[in-house]
C-alpha positions in Angstrom: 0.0 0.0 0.0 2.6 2.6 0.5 4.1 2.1 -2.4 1.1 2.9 -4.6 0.6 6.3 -2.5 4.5 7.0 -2.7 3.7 7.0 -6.8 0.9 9.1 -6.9 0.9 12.7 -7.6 -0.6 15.9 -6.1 -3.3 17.2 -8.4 -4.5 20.5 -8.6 -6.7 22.4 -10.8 -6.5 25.5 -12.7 -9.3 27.9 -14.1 -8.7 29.8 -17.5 -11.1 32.1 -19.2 -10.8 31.8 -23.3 -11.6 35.3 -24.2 -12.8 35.2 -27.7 -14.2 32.0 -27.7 -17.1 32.1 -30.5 -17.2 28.3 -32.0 -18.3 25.5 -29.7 -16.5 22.8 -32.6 -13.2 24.4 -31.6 -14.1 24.7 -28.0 -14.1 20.5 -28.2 -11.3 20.1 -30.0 -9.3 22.3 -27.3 -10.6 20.5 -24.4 -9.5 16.9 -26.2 -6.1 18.3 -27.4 -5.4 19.7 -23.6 -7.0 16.0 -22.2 -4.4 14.5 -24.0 -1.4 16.4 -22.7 1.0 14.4 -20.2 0.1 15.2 -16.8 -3.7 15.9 -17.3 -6.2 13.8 -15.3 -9.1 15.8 -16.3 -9.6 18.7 -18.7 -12.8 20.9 -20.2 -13.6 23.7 -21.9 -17.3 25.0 -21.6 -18.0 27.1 -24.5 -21.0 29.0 -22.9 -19.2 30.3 -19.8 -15.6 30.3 -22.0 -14.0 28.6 -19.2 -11.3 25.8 -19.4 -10.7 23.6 -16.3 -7.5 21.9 -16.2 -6.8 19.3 -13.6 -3.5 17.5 -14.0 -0.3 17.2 -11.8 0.8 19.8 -9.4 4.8 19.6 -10.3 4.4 19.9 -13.4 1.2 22.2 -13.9 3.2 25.6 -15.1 4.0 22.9 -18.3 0.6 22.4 -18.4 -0.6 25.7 -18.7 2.1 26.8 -21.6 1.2 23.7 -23.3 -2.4 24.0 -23.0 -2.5 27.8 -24.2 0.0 26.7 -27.4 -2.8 24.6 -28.3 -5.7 27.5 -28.1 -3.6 29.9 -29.8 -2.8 27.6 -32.9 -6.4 26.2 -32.9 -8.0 29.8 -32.5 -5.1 32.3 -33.2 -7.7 35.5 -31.7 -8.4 33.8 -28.1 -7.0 34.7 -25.1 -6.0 33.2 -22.7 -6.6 34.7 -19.2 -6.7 33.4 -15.6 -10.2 33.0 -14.2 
Protein backbone atom coordinates (compact mmCIF):
# COMPACT_ATOMS: atom_id res chain seq x y z
CA UNK A 1 0.00 0.00 0.00
CA UNK A 2 2.63 2.59 0.50
CA UNK A 3 4.10 2.05 -2.36
CA UNK A 4 1.09 2.94 -4.60
CA UNK A 5 0.58 6.27 -2.45
CA UNK A 6 4.46 7.02 -2.66
CA UNK A 7 3.65 6.98 -6.85
CA UNK A 8 0.93 9.09 -6.94
CA UNK A 9 0.87 12.73 -7.63
CA UNK A 10 -0.56 15.93 -6.14
CA UNK A 11 -3.35 17.18 -8.44
CA UNK A 12 -4.53 20.51 -8.63
CA UNK A 13 -6.74 22.44 -10.77
CA UNK A 14 -6.48 25.54 -12.73
CA UNK A 15 -9.34 27.87 -14.15
CA UNK A 16 -8.71 29.78 -17.48
CA UNK A 17 -11.10 32.11 -19.19
CA UNK A 18 -10.77 31.83 -23.29
CA UNK A 19 -11.57 35.34 -24.16
CA UNK A 20 -12.84 35.22 -27.71
CA UNK A 21 -14.23 31.97 -27.71
CA UNK A 22 -17.10 32.09 -30.51
CA UNK A 23 -17.20 28.26 -31.96
CA UNK A 24 -18.29 25.47 -29.70
CA UNK A 25 -16.48 22.80 -32.60
CA UNK A 26 -13.22 24.37 -31.56
CA UNK A 27 -14.11 24.74 -28.01
CA UNK A 28 -14.15 20.48 -28.24
CA UNK A 29 -11.26 20.05 -30.05
CA UNK A 30 -9.25 22.29 -27.34
CA UNK A 31 -10.57 20.54 -24.37
CA UNK A 32 -9.50 16.93 -26.23
CA UNK A 33 -6.14 18.29 -27.42
CA UNK A 34 -5.38 19.68 -23.61
CA UNK A 35 -6.95 15.98 -22.19
CA UNK A 36 -4.37 14.45 -24.02
CA UNK A 37 -1.36 16.42 -22.75
CA UNK A 38 0.96 14.36 -20.23
CA UNK A 39 0.14 15.23 -16.81
CA UNK A 40 -3.72 15.93 -17.32
CA UNK A 41 -6.15 13.76 -15.32
CA UNK A 42 -9.06 15.76 -16.34
CA UNK A 43 -9.59 18.72 -18.68
CA UNK A 44 -12.76 20.89 -20.16
CA UNK A 45 -13.60 23.69 -21.90
CA UNK A 46 -17.34 25.04 -21.65
CA UNK A 47 -18.03 27.12 -24.55
CA UNK A 48 -20.96 29.01 -22.87
CA UNK A 49 -19.15 30.29 -19.78
CA UNK A 50 -15.59 30.28 -22.02
CA UNK A 51 -13.97 28.64 -19.25
CA UNK A 52 -11.30 25.81 -19.41
CA UNK A 53 -10.71 23.63 -16.31
CA UNK A 54 -7.49 21.89 -16.22
CA UNK A 55 -6.77 19.26 -13.59
CA UNK A 56 -3.46 17.51 -13.98
CA UNK A 57 -0.32 17.21 -11.81
CA UNK A 58 0.79 19.79 -9.37
CA UNK A 59 4.81 19.63 -10.28
CA UNK A 60 4.43 19.89 -13.39
CA UNK A 61 1.21 22.23 -13.91
CA UNK A 62 3.24 25.65 -15.13
CA UNK A 63 4.00 22.92 -18.29
CA UNK A 64 0.57 22.40 -18.40
CA UNK A 65 -0.65 25.75 -18.72
CA UNK A 66 2.14 26.80 -21.59
CA UNK A 67 1.19 23.74 -23.29
CA UNK A 68 -2.41 24.00 -23.05
CA UNK A 69 -2.47 27.84 -24.23
CA UNK A 70 -0.01 26.67 -27.42
CA UNK A 71 -2.76 24.60 -28.29
CA UNK A 72 -5.73 27.54 -28.12
CA UNK A 73 -3.61 29.89 -29.82
CA UNK A 74 -2.76 27.57 -32.86
CA UNK A 75 -6.42 26.20 -32.94
CA UNK A 76 -8.05 29.79 -32.55
CA UNK A 77 -5.09 32.31 -33.18
CA UNK A 78 -7.71 35.53 -31.69
CA UNK A 79 -8.40 33.80 -28.12
CA UNK A 80 -6.96 34.74 -25.06
CA UNK A 81 -5.97 33.21 -22.70
CA UNK A 82 -6.56 34.65 -19.20
CA UNK A 83 -6.67 33.38 -15.58
CA UNK A 84 -10.18 33.02 -14.16
Amino acid sequence: MLHAAAEEEENMKKVCRLDGLGCASCAAKIENAVAKLEGVSAASVNFMTTKMVIEGEEAHMDEILAQATAIVKKLEPDVVVRKA
